[in-house]
VMD Tcl script that builds the backbone (N, CA, C; Angstrom):
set m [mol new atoms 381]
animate dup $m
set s [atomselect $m all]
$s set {name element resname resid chain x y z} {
  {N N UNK 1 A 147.140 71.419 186.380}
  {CA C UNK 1 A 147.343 70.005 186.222}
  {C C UNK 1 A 146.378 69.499 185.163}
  {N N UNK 2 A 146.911 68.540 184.568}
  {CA C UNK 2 A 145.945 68.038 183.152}
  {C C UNK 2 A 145.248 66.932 184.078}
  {N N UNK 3 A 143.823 66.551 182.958}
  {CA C UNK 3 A 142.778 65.662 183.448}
  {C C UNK 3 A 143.363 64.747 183.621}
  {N N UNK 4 A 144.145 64.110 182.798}
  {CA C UNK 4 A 145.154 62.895 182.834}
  {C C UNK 4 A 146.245 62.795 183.832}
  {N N UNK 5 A 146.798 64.003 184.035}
  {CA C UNK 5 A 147.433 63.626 185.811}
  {C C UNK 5 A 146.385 64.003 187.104}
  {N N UNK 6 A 145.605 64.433 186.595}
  {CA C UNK 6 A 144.967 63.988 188.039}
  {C C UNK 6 A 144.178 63.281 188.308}
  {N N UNK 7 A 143.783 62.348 187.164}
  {CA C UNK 7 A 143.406 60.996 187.281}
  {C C UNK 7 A 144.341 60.138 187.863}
  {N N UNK 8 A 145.714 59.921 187.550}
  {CA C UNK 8 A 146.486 59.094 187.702}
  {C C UNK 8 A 147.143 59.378 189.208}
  {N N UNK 9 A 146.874 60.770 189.702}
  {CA C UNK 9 A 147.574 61.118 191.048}
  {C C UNK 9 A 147.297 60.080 192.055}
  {N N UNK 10 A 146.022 59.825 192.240}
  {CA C UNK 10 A 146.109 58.304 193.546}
  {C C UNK 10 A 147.077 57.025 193.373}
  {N N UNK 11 A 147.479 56.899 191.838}
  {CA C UNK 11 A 148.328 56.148 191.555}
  {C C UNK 11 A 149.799 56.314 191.949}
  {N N UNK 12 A 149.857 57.604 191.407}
  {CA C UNK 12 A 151.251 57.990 191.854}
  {C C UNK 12 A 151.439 58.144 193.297}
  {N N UNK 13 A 150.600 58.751 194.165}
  {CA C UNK 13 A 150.479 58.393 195.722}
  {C C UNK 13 A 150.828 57.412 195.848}
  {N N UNK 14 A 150.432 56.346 195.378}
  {CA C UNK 14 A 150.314 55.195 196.391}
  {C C UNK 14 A 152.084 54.518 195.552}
  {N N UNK 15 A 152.333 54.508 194.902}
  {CA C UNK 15 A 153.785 54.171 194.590}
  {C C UNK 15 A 154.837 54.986 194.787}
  {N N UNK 16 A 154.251 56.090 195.201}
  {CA C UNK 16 A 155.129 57.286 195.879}
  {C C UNK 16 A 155.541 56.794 197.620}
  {N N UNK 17 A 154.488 56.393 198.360}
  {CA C UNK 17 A 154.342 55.575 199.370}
  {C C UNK 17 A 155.018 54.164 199.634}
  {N N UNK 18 A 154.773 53.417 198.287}
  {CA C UNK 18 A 155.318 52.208 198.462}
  {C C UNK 18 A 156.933 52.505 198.427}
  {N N UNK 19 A 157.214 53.676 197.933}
  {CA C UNK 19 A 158.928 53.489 197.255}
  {C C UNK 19 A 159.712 53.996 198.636}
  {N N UNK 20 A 158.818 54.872 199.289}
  {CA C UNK 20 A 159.358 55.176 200.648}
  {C C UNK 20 A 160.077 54.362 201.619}
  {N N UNK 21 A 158.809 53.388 201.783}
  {CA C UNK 21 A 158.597 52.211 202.792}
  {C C UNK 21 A 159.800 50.830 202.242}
  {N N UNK 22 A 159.604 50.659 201.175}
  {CA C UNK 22 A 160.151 49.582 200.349}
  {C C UNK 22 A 161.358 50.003 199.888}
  {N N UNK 23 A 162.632 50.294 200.536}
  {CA C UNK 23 A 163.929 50.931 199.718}
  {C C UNK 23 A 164.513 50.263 198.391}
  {N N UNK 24 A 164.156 48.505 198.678}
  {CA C UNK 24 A 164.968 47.921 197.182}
  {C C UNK 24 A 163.990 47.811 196.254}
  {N N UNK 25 A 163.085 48.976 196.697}
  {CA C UNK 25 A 161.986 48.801 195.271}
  {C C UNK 25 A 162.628 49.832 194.493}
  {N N UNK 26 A 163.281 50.955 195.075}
  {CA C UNK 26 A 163.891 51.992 194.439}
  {C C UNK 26 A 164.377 51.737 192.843}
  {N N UNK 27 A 165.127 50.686 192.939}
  {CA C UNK 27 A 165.911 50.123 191.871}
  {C C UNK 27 A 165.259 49.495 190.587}
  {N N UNK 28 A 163.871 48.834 191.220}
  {CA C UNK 28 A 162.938 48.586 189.963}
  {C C UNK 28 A 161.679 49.287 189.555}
  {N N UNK 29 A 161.347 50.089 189.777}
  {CA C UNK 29 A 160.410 51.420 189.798}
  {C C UNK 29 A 161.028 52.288 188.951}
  {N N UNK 30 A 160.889 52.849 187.905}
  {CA C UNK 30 A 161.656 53.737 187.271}
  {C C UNK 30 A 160.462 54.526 186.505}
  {N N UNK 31 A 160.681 55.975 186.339}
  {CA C UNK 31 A 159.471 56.412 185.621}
  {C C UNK 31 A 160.311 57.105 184.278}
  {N N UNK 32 A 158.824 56.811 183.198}
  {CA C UNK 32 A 159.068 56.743 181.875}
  {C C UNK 32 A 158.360 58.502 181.178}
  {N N UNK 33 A 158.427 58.862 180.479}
  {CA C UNK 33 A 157.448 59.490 179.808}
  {C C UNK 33 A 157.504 59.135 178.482}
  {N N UNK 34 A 156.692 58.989 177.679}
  {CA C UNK 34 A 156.434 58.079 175.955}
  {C C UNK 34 A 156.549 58.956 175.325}
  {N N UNK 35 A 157.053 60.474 176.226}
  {CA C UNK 35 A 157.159 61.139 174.639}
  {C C UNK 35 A 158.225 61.795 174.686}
  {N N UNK 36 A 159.265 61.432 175.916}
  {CA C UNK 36 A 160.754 61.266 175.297}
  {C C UNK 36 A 161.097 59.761 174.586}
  {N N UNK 37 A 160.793 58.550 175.129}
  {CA C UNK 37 A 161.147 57.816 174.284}
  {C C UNK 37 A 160.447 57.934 172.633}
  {N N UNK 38 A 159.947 58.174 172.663}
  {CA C UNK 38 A 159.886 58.453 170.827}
  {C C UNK 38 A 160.272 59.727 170.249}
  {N N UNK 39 A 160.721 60.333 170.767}
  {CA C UNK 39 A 161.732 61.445 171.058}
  {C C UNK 39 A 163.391 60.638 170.902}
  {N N UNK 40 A 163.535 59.453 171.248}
  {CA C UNK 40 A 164.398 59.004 171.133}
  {C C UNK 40 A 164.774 58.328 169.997}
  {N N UNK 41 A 163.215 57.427 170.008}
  {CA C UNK 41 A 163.031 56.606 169.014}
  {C C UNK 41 A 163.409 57.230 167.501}
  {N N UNK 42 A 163.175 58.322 167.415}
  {CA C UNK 42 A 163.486 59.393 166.323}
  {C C UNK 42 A 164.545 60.302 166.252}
  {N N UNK 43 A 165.217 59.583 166.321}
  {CA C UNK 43 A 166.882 59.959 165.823}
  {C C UNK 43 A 166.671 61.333 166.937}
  {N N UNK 44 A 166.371 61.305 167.630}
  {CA C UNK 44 A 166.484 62.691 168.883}
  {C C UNK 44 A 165.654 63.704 167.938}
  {N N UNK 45 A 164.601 63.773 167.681}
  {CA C UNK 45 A 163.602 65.008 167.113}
  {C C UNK 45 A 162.627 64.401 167.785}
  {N N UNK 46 A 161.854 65.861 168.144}
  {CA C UNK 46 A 160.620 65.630 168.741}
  {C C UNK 46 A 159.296 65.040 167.695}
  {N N UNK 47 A 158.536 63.935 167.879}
  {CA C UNK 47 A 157.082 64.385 167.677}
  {C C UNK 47 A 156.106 65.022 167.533}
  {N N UNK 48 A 156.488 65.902 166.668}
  {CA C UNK 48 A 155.367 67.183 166.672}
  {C C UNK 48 A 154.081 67.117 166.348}
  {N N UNK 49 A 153.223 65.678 166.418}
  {CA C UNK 49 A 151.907 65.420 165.820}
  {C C UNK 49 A 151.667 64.728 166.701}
  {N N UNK 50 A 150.521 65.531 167.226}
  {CA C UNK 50 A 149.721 65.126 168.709}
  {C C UNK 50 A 149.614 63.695 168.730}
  {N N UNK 51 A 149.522 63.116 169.418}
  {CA C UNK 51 A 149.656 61.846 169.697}
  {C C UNK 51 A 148.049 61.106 169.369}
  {N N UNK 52 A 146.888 61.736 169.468}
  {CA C UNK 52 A 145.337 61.378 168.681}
  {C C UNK 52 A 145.336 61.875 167.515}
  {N N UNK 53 A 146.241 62.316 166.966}
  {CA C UNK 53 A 146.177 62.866 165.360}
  {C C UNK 53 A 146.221 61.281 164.505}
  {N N UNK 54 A 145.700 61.520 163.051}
  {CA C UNK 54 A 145.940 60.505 162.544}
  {C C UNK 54 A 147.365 60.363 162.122}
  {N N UNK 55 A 148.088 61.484 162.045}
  {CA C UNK 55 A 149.694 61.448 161.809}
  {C C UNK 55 A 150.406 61.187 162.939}
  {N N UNK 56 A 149.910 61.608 163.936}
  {CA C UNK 56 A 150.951 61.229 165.229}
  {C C UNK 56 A 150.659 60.333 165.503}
  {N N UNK 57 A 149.200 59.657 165.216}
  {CA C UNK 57 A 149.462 57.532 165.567}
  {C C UNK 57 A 150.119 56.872 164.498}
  {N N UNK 58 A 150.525 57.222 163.072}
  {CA C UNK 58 A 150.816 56.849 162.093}
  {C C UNK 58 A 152.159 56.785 162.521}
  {N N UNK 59 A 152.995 58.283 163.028}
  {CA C UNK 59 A 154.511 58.219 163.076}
  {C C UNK 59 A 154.780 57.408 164.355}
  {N N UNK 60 A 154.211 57.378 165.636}
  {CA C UNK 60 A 154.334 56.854 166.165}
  {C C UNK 60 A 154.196 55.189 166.248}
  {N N UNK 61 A 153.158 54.561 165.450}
  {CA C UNK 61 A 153.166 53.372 165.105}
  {C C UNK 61 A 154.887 52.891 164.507}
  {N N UNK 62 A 155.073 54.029 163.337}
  {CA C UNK 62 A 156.046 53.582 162.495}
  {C C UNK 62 A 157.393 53.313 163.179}
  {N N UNK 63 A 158.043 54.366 164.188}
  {CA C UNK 63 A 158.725 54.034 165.290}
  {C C UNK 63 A 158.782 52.744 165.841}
  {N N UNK 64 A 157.766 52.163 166.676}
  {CA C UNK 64 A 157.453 51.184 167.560}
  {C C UNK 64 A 157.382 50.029 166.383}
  {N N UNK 65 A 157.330 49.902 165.229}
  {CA C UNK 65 A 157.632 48.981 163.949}
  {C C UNK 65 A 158.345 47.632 164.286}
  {N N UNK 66 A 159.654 48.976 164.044}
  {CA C UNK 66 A 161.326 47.613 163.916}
  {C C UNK 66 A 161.460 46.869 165.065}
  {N N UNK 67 A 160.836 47.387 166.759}
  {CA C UNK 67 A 160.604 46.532 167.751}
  {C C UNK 67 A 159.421 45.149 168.174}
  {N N UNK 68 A 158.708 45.853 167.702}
  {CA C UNK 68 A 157.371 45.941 168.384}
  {C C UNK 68 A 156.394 45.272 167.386}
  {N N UNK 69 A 156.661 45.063 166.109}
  {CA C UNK 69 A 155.560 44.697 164.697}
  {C C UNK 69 A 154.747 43.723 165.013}
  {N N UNK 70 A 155.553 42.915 165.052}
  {CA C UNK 70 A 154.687 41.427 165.430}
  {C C UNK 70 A 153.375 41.493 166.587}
  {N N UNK 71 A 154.050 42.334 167.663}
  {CA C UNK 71 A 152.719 42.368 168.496}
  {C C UNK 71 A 151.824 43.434 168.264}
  {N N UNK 72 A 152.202 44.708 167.636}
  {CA C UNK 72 A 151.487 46.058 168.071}
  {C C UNK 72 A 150.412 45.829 167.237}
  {N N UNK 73 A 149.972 44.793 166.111}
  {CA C UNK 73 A 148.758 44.912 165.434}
  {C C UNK 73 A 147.497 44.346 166.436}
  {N N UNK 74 A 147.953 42.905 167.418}
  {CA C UNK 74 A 147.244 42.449 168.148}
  {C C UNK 74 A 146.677 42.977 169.010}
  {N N UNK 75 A 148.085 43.748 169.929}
  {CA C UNK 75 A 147.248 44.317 170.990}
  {C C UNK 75 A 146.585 46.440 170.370}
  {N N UNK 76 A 146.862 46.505 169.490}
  {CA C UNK 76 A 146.106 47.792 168.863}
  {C C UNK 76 A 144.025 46.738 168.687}
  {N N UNK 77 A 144.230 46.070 168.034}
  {CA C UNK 77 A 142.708 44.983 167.705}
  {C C UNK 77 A 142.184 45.135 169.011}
  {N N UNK 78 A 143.257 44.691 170.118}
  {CA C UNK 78 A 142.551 44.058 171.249}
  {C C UNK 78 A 141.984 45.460 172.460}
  {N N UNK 79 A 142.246 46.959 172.028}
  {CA C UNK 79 A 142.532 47.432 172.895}
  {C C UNK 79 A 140.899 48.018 173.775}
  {N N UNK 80 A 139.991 47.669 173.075}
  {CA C UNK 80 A 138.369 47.448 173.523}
  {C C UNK 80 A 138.045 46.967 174.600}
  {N N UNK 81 A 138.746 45.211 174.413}
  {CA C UNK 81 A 139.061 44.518 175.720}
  {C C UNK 81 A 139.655 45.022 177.137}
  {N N UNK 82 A 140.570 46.241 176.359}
  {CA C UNK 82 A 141.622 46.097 177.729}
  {C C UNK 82 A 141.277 47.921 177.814}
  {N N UNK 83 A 140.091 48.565 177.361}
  {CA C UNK 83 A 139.355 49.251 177.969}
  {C C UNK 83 A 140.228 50.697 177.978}
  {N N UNK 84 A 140.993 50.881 176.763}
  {CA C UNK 84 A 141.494 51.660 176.673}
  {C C UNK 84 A 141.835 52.438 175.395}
  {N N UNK 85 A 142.122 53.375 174.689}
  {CA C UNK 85 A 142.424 53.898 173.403}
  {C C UNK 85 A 144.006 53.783 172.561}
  {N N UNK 86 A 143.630 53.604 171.592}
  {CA C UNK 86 A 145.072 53.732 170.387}
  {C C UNK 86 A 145.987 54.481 171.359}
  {N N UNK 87 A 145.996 55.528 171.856}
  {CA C UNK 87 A 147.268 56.140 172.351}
  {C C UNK 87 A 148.123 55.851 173.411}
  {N N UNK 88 A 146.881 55.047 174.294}
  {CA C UNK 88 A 147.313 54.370 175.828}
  {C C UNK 88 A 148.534 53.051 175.223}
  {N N UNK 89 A 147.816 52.704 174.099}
  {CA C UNK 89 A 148.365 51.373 173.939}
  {C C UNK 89 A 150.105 52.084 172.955}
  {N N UNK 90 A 149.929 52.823 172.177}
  {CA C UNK 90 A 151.106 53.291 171.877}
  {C C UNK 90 A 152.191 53.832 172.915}
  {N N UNK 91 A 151.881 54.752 173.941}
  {CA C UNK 91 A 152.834 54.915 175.314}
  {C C UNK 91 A 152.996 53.686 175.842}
  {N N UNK 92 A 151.998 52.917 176.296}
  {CA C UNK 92 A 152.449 51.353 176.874}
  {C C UNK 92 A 153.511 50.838 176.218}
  {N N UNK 93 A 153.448 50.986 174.752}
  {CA C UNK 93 A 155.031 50.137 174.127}
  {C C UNK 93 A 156.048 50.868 174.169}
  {N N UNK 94 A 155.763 52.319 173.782}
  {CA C UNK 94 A 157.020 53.242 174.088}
  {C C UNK 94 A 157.713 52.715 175.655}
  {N N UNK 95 A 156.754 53.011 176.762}
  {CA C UNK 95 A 157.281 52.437 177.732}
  {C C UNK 95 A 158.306 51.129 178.047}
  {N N UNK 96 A 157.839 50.230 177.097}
  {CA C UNK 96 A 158.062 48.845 177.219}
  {C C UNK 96 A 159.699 48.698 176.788}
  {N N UNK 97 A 159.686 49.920 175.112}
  {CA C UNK 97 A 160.714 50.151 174.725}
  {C C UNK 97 A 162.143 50.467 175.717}
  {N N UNK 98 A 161.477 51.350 176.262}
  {CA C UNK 98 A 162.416 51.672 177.359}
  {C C UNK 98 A 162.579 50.814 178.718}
  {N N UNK 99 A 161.652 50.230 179.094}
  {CA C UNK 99 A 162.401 49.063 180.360}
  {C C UNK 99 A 163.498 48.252 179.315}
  {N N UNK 100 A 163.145 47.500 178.251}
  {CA C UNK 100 A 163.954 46.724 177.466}
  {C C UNK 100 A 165.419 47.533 177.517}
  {N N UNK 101 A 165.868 48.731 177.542}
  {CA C UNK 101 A 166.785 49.238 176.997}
  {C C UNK 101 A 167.636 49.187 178.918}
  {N N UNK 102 A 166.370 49.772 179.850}
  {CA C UNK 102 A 167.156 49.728 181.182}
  {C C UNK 102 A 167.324 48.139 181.411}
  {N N UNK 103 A 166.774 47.257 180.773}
  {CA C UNK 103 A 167.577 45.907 181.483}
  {C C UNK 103 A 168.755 45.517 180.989}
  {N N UNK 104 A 168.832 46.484 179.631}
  {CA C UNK 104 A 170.154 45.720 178.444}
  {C C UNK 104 A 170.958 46.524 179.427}
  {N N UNK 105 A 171.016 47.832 180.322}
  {CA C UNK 105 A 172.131 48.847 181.035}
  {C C UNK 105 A 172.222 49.876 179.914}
  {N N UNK 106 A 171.555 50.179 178.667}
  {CA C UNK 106 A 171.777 51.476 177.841}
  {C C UNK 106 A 170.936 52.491 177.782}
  {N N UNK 107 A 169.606 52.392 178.780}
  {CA C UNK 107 A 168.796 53.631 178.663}
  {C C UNK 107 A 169.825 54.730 179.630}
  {N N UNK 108 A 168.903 56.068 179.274}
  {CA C UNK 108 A 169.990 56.978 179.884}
  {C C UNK 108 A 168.509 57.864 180.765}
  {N N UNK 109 A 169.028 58.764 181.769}
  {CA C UNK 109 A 168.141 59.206 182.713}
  {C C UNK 109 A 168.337 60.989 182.286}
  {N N UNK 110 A 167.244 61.321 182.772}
  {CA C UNK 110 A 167.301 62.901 182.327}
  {C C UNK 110 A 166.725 63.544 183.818}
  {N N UNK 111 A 167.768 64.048 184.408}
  {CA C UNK 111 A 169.165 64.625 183.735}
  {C C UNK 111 A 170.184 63.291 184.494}
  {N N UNK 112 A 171.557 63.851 183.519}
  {CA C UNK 112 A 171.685 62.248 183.500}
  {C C UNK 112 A 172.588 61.890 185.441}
  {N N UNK 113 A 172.314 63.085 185.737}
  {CA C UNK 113 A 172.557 62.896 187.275}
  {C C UNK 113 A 171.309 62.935 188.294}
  {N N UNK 114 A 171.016 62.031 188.215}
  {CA C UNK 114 A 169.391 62.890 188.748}
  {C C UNK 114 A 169.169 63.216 190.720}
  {N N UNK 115 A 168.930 64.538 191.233}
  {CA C UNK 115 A 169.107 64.670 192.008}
  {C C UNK 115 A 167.915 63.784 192.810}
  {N N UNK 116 A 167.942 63.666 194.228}
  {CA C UNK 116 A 166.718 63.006 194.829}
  {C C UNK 116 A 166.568 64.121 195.827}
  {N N UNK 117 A 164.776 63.772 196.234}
  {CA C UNK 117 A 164.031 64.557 197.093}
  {C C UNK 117 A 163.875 64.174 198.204}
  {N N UNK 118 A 163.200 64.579 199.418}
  {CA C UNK 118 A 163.337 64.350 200.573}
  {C C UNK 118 A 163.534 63.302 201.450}
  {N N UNK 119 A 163.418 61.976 200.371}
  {CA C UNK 119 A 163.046 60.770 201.025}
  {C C UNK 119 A 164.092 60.071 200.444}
  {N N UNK 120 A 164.922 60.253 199.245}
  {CA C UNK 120 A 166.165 59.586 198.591}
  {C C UNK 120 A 165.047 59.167 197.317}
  {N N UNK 121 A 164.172 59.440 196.733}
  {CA C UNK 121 A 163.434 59.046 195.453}
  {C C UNK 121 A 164.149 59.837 194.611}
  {N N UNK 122 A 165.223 59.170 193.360}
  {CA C UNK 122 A 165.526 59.966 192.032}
  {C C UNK 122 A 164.315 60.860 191.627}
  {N N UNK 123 A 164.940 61.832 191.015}
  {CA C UNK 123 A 163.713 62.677 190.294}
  {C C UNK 123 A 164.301 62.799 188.734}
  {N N UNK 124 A 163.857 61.693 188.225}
  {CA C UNK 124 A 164.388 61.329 186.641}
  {C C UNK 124 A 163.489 61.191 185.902}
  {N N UNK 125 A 163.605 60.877 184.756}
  {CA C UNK 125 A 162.961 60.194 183.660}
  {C C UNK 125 A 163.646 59.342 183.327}
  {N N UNK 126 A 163.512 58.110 182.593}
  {CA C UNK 126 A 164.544 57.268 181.926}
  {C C UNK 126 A 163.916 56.841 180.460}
  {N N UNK 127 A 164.699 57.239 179.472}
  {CA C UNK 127 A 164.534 56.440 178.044}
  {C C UNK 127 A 165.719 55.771 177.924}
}
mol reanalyze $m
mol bondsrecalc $m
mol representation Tube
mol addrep $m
């Protein structure tokens, strides 16, 4: 397991928990990964420049552009404040990218049937 998921595992516990208990949360809970949506974002080719590279924040900036311009310079300035690095804040919009697309009804789930586990929780991704 990477440092980064097992930092985040109490997180995922505890919304793993809530989704149990809470059934019509099912429907607004959806999990993302930022590096299929820019995977998407890019005509379906992967990102092959690590995401702390100066090229993989460059291509990835350039992506998140035609959506995102107006804000991504502010909150990139601001991201000191909010106690976090260039890359957090680039997945945060990738993310963002993709709720926008599940509220329009055109993101798609991988795989696009997604089976569920013991409790009825999809086991998807969605871009």
């Amino acid at each position: 397991m990477s440092k980064q998921g097992f930092a985040i595992s109490p997180k995922i516990k505890e919304v793993d928990a809530l989704l149990r208990h809470e059934p019509a949360l099912r429907e607004v809970f959806r999990e993302v990964h930022p590096e299929l949506c820019f995977y998407l974002m890019a005509g379906r080719q992967p990102v092959v420049a690590g995401k702390r590279t100066d090229e993989g924040s460059k291509t990835r900036r350039r992506l998140l552009k035609p959506v995102f311009g107006q804000w991504l310079p502010g909150a990139l300035s601001d991201r000191r404040k909010l106690h976090c690095e260039e890359d957090d804040i680039l997945d945060a919009f990738a993310a963002l990218w993709t709720a926008e697309r599940i509220a329009r009804g055109v993101a798609q789930t991988i795989p696009a049937t997604p089976p569920r586990d013991a409790f009825g929780l999809r086991m998807e991704m969605v871009t």
